[in-house]
PDB file of the backbone (N, CA, C, O) and the ligand in Angstrom, with CONECT records:
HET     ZN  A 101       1
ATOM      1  N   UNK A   1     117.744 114.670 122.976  1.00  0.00           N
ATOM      2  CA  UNK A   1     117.281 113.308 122.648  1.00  0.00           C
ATOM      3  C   UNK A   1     115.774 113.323 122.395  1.00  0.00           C
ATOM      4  O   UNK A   1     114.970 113.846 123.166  1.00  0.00           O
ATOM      5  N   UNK A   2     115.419 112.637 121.123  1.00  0.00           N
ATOM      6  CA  UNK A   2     114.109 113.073 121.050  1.00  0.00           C
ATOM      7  C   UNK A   2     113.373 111.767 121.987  1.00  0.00           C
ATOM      8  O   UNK A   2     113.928 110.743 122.386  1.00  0.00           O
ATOM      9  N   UNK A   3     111.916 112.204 122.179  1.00  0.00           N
ATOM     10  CA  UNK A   3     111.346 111.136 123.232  1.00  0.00           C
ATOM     11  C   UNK A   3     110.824 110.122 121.966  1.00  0.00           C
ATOM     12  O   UNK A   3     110.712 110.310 120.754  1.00  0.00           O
ATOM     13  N   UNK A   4     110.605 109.151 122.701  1.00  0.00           N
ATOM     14  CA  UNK A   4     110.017 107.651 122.090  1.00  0.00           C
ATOM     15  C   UNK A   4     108.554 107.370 123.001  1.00  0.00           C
ATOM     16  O   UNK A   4     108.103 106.237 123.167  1.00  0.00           O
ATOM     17  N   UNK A   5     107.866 108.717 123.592  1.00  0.00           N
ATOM     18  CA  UNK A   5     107.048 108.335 124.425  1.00  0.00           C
ATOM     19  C   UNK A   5     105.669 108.491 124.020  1.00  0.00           C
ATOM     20  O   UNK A   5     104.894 108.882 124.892  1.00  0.00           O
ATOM     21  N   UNK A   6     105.090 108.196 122.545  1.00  0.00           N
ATOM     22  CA  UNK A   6     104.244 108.257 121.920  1.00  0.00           C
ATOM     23  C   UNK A   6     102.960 107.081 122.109  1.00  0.00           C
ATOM     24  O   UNK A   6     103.146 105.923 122.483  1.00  0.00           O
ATOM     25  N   UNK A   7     101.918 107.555 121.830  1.00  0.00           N
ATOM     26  CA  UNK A   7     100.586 106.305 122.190  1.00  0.00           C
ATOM     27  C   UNK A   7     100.667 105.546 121.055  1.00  0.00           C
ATOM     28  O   UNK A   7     101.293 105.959 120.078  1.00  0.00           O
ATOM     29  N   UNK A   8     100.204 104.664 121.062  1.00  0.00           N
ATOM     30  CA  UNK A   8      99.620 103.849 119.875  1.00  0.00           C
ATOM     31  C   UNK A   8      98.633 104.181 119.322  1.00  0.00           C
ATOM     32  O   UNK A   8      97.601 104.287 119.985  1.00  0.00           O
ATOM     33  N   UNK A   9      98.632 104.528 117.546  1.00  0.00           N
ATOM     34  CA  UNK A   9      97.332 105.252 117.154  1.00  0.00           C
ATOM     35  C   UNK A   9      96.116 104.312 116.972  1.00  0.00           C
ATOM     36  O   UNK A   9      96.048 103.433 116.113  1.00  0.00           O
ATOM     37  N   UNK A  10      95.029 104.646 118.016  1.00  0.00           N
ATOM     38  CA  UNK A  10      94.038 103.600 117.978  1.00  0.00           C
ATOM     39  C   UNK A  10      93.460 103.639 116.251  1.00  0.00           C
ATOM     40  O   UNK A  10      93.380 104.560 115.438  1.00  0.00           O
ATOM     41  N   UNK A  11      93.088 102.010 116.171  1.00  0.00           N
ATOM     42  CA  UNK A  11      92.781 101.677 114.986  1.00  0.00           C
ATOM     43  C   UNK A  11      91.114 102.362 114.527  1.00  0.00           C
ATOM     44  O   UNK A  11      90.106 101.970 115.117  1.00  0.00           O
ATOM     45  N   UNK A  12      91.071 103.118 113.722  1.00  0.00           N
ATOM     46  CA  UNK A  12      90.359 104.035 113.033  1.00  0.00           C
ATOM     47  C   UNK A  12      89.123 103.361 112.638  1.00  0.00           C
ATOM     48  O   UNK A  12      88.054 103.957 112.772  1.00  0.00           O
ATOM     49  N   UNK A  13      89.164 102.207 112.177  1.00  0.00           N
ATOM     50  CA  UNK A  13      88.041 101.178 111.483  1.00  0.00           C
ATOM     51  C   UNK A  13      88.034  99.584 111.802  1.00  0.00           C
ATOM     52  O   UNK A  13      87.834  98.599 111.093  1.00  0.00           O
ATOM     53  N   UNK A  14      88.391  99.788 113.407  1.00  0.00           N
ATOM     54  CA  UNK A  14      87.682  98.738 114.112  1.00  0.00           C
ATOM     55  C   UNK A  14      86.533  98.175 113.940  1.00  0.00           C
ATOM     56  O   UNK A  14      86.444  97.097 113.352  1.00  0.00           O
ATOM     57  N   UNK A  15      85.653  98.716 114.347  1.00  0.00           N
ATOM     58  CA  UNK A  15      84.576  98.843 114.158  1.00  0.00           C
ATOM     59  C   UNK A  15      83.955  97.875 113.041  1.00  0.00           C
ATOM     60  O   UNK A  15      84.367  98.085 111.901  1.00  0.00           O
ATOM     61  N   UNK A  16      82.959  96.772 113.220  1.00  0.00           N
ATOM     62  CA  UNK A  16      82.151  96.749 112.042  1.00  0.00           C
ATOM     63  C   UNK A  16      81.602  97.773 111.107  1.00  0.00           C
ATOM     64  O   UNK A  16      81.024  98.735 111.615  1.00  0.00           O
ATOM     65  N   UNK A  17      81.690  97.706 109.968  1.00  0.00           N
ATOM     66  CA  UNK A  17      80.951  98.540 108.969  1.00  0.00           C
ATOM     67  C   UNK A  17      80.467  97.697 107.602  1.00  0.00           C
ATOM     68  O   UNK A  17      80.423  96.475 107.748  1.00  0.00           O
ATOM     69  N   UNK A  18      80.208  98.074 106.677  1.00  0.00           N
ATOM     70  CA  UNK A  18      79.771  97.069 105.364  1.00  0.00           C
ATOM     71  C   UNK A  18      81.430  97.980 104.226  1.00  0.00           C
ATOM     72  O   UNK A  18      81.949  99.032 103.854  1.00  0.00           O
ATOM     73  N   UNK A  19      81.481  96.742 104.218  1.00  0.00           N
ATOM     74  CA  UNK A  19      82.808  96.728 103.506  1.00  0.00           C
ATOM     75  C   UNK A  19      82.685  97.550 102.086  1.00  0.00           C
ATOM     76  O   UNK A  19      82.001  96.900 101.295  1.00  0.00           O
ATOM     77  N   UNK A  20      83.014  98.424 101.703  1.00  0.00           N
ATOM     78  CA  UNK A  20      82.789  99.660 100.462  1.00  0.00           C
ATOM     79  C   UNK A  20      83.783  98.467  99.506  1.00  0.00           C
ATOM     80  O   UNK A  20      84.986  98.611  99.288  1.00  0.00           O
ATOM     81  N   UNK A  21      83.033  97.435  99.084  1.00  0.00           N
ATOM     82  CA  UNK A  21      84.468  96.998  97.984  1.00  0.00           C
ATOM     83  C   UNK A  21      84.833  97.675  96.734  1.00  0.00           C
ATOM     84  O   UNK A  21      84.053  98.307  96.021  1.00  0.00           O
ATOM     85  N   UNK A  22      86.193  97.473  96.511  1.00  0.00           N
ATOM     86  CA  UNK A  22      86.738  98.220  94.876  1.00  0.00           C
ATOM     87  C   UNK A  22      87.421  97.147  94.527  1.00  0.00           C
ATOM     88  O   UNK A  22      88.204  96.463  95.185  1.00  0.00           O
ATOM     89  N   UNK A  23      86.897  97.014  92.948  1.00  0.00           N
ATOM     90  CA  UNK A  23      87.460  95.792  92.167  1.00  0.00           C
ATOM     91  C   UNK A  23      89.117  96.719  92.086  1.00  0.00           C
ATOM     92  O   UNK A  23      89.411  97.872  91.771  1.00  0.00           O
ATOM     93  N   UNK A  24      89.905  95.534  92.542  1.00  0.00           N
ATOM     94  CA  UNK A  24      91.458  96.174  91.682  1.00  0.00           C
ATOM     95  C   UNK A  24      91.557  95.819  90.587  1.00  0.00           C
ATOM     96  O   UNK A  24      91.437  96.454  89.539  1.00  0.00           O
ATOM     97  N   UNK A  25      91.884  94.323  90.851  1.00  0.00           N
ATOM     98  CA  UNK A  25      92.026  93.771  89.590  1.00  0.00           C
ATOM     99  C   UNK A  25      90.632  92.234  88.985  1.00  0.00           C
ATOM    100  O   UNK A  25      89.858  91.608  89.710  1.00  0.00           O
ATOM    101  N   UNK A  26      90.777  92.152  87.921  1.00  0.00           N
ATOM    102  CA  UNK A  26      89.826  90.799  87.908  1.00  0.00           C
ATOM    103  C   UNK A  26      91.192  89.894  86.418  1.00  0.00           C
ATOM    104  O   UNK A  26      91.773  90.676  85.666  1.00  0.00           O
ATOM    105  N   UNK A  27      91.369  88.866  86.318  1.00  0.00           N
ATOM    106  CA  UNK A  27      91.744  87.628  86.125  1.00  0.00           C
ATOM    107  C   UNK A  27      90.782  86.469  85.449  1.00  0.00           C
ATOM    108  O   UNK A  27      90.216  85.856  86.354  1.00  0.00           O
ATOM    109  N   UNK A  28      90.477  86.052  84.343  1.00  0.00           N
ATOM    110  CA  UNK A  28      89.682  84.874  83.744  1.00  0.00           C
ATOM    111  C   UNK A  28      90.220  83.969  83.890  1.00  0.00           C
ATOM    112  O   UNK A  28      91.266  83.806  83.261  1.00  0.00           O
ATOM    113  N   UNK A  29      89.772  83.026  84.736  1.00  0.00           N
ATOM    114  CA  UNK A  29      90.154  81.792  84.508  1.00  0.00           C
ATOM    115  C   UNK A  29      88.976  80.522  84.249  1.00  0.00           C
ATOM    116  O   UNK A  29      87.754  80.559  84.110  1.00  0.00           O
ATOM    117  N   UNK A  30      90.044  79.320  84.258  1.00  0.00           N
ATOM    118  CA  UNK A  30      88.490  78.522  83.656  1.00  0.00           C
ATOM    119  C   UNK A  30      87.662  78.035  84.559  1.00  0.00           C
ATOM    120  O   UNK A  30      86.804  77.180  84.339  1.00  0.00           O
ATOM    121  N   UNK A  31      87.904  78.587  85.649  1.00  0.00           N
ATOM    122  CA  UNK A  31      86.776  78.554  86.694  1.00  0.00           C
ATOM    123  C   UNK A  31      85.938  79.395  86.380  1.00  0.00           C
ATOM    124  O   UNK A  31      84.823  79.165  86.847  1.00  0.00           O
ATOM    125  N   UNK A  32      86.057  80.557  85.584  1.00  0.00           N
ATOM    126  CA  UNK A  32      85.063  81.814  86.065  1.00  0.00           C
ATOM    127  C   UNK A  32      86.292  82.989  86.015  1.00  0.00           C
ATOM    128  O   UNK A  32      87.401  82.866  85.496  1.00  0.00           O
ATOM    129  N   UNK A  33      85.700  84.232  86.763  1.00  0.00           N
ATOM    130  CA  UNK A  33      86.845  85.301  86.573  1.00  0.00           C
ATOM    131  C   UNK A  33      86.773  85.878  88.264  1.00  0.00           C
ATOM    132  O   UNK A  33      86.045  86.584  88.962  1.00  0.00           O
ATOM    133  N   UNK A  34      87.964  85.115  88.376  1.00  0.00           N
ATOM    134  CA  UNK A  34      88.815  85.989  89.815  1.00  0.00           C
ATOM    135  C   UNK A  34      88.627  86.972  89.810  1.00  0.00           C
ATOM    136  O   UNK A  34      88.958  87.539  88.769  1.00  0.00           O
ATOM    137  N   UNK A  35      87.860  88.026  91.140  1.00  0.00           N
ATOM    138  CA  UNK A  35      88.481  89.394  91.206  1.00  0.00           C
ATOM    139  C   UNK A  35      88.434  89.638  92.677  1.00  0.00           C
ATOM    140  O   UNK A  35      87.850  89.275  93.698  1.00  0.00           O
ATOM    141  N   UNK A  36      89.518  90.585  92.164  1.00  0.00           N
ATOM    142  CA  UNK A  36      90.444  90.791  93.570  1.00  0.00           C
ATOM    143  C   UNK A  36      89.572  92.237  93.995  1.00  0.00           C
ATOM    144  O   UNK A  36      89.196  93.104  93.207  1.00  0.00           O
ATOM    145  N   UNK A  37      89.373  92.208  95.521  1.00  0.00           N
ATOM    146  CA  UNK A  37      88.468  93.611  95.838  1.00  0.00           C
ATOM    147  C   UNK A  37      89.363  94.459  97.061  1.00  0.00           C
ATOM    148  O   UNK A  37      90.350  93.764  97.301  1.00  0.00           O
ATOM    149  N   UNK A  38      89.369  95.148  97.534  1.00  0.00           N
ATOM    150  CA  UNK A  38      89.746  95.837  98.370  1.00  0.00           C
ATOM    151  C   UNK A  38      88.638  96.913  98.763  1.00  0.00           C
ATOM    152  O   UNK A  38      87.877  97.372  97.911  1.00  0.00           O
ATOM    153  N   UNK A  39      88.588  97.311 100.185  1.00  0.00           N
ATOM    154  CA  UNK A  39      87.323  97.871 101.119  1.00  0.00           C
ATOM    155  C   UNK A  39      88.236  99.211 100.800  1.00  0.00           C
ATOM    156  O   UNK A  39      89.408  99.196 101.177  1.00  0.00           O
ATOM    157  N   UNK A  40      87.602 100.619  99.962  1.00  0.00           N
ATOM    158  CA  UNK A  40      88.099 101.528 100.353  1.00  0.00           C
ATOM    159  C   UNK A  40      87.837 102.182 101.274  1.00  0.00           C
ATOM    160  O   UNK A  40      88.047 103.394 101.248  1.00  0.00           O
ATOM    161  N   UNK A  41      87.179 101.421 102.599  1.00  0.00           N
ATOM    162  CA  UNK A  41      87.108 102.312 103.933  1.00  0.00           C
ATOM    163  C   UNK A  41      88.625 101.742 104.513  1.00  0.00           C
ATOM    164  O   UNK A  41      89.546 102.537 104.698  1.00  0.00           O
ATOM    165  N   UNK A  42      88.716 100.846 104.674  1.00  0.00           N
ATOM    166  CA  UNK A  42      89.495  99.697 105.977  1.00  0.00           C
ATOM    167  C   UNK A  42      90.811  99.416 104.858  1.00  0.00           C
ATOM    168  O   UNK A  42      91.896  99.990 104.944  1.00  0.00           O
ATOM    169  N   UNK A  43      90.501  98.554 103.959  1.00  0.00           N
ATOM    170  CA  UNK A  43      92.184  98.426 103.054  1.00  0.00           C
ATOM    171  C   UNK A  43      92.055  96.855 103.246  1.00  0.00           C
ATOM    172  O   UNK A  43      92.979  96.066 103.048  1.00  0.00           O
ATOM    173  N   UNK A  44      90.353  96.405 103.798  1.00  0.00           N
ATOM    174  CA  UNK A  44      90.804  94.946 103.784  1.00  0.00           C
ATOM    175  C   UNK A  44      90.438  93.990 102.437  1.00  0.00           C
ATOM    176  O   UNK A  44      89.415  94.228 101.796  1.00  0.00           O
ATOM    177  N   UNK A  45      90.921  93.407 102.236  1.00  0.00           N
ATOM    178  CA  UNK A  45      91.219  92.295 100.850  1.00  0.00           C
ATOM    179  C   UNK A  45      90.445  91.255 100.809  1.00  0.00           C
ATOM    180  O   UNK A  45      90.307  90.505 101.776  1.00  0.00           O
ATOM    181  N   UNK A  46      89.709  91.058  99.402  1.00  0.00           N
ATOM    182  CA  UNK A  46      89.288  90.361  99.534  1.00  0.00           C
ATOM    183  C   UNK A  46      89.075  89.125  97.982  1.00  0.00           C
ATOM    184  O   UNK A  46      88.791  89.668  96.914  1.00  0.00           O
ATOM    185  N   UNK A  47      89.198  87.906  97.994  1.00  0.00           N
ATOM    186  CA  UNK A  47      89.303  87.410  96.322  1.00  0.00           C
ATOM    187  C   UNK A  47      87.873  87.136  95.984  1.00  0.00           C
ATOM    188  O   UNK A  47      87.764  86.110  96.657  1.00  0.00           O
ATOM    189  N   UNK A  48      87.277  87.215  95.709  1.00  0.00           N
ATOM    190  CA  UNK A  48      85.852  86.797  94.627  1.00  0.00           C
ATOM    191  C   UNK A  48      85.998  85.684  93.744  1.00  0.00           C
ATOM    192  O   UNK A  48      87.164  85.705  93.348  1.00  0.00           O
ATOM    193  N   UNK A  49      85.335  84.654  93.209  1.00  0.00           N
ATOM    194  CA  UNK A  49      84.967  84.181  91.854  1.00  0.00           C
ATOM    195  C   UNK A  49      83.806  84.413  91.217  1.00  0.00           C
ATOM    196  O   UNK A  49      82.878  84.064  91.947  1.00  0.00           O
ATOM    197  N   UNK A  50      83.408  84.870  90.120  1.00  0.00           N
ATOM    198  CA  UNK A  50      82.421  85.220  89.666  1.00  0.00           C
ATOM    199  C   UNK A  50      82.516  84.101  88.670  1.00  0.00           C
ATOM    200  O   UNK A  50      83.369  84.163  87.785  1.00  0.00           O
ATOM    201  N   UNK A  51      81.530  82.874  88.773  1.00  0.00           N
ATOM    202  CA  UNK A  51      81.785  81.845  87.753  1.00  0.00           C
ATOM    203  C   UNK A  51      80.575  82.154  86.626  1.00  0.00           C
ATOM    204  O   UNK A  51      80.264  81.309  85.787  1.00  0.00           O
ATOM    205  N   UNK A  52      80.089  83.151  86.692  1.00  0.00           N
ATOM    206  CA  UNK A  52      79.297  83.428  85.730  1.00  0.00           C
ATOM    207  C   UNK A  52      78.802  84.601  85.446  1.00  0.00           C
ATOM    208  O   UNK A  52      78.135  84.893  86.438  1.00  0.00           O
ATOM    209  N   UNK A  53      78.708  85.686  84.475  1.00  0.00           N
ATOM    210  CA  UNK A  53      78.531  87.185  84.836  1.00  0.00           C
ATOM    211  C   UNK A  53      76.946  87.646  84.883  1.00  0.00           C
ATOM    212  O   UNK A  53      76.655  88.743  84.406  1.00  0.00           O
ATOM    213  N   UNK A  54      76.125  86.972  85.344  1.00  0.00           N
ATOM    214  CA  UNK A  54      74.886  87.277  85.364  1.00  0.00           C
ATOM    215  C   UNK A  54      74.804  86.723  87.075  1.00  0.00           C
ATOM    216  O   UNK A  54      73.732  86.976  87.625  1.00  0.00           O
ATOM    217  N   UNK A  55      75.878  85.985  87.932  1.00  0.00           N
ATOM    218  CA  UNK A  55      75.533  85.370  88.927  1.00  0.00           C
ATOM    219  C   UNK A  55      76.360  86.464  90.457  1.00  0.00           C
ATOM    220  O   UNK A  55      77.581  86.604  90.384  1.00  0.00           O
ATOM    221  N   UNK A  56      75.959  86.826  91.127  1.00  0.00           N
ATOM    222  CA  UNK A  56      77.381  87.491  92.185  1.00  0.00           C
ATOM    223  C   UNK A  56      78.246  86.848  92.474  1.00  0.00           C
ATOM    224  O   UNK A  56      78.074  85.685  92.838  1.00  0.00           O
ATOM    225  N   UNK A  57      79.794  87.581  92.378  1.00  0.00           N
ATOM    226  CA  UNK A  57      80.491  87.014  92.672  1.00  0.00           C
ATOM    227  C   UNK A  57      80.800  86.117  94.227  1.00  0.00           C
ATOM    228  O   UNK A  57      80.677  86.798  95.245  1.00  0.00           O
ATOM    229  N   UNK A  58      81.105  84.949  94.365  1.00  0.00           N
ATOM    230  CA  UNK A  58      81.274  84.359  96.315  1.00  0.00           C
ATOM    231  C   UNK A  58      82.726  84.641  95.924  1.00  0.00           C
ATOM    232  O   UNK A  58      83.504  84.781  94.981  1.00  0.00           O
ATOM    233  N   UNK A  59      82.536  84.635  97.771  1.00  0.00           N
ATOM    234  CA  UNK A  59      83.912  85.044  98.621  1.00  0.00           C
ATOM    235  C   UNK A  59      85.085  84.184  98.224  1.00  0.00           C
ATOM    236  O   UNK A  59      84.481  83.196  98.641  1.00  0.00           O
ATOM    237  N   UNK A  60      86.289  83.640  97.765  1.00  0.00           N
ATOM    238  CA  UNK A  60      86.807  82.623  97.477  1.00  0.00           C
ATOM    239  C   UNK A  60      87.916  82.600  98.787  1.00  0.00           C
ATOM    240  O   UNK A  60      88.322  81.525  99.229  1.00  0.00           O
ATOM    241  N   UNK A  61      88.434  84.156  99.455  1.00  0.00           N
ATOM    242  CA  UNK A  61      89.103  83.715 101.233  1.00  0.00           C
ATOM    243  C   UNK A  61      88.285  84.762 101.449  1.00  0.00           C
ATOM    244  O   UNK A  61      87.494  85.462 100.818  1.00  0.00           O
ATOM    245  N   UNK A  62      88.944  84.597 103.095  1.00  0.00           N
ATOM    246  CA  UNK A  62      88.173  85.088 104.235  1.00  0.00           C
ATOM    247  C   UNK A  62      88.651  86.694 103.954  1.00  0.00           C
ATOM    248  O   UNK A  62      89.558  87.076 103.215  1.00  0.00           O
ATOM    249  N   UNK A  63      88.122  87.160 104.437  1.00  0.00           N
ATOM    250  CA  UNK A  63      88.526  88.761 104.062  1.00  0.00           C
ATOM    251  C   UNK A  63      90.106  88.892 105.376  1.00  0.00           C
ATOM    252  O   UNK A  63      90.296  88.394 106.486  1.00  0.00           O
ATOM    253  N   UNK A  64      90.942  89.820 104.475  1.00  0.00           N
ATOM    254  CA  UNK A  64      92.080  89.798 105.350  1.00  0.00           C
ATOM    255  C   UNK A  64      92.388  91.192 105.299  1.00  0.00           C
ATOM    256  O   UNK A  64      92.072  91.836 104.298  1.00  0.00           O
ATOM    257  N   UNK A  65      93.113  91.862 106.500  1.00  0.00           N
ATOM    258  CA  UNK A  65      93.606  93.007 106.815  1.00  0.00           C
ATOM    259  C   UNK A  65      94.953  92.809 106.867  1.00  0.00           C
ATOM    260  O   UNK A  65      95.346  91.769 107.394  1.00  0.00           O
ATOM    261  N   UNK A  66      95.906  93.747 106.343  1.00  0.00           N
ATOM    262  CA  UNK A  66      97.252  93.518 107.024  1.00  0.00           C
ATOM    263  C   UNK A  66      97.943  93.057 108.356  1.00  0.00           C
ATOM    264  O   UNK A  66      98.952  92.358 108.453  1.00  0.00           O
ATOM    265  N   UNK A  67      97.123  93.641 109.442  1.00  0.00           N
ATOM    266  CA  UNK A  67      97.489  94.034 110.849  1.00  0.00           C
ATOM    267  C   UNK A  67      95.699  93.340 111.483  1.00  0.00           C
ATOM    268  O   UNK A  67      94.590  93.873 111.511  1.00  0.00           O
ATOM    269  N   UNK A  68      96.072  92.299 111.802  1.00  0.00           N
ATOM    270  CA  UNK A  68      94.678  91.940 112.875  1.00  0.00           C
ATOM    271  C   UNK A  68      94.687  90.726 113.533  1.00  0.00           C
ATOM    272  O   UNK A  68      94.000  89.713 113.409  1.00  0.00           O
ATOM    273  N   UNK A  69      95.763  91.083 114.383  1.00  0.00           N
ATOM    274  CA  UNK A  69      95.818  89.250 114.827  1.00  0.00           C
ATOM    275  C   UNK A  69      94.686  89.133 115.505  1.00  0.00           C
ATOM    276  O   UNK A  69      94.849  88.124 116.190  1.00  0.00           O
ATOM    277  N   UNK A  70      93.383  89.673 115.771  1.00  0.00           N
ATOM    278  CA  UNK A  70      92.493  89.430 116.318  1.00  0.00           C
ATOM    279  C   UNK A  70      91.284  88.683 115.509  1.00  0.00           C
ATOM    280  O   UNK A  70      90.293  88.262 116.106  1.00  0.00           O
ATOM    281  N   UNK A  71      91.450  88.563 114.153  1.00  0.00           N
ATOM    282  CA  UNK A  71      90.554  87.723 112.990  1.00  0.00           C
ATOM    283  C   UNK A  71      91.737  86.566 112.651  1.00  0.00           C
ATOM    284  O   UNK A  71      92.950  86.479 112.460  1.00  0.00           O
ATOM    285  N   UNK A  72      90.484  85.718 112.715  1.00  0.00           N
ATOM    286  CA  UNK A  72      91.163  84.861 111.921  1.00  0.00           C
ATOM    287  C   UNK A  72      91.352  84.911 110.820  1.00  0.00           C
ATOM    288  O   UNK A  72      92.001  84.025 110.265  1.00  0.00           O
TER     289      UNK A  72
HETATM  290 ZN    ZN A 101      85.898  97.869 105.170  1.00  0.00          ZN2+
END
């Protein structure tokens, strides 16, 4: 019988860090142009609007992780 008596693998990128974003995708709309980012450290998500391409894009949600019931 194999065992089931394994740890839980502590989470790797707890930790604060500055989020490495990667555009996946970007979207025009007539707001401006949606883009979708993802942290290639962590895997956390994040949407942008860039309502103008000379301006930085703002946050449009909160940045989300799959697994974190500890953020809101
Ligand atoms: Zn990150």
């Amino acid at each position: 019988m194999t065992s089931l008596n394994t740890l839980p693998i502590p989470h790797p990128t707890r930790t604060a860090h500055e989020h490495a974003w990667l555009v996946e995708s970007r979207h025009p709309t007539s707001e401006g142009v949606v883009v979708y980012v993802r942290c290639g450290d962590c895997a956390t998500r994040r949407v942008d609007l860039q309502s103008h391409p000379q301006v930085p894009p703002t946050a449009l949600s909160r940045e989300a992780r799959h697994v974190d019931p500890l953020m809101p």
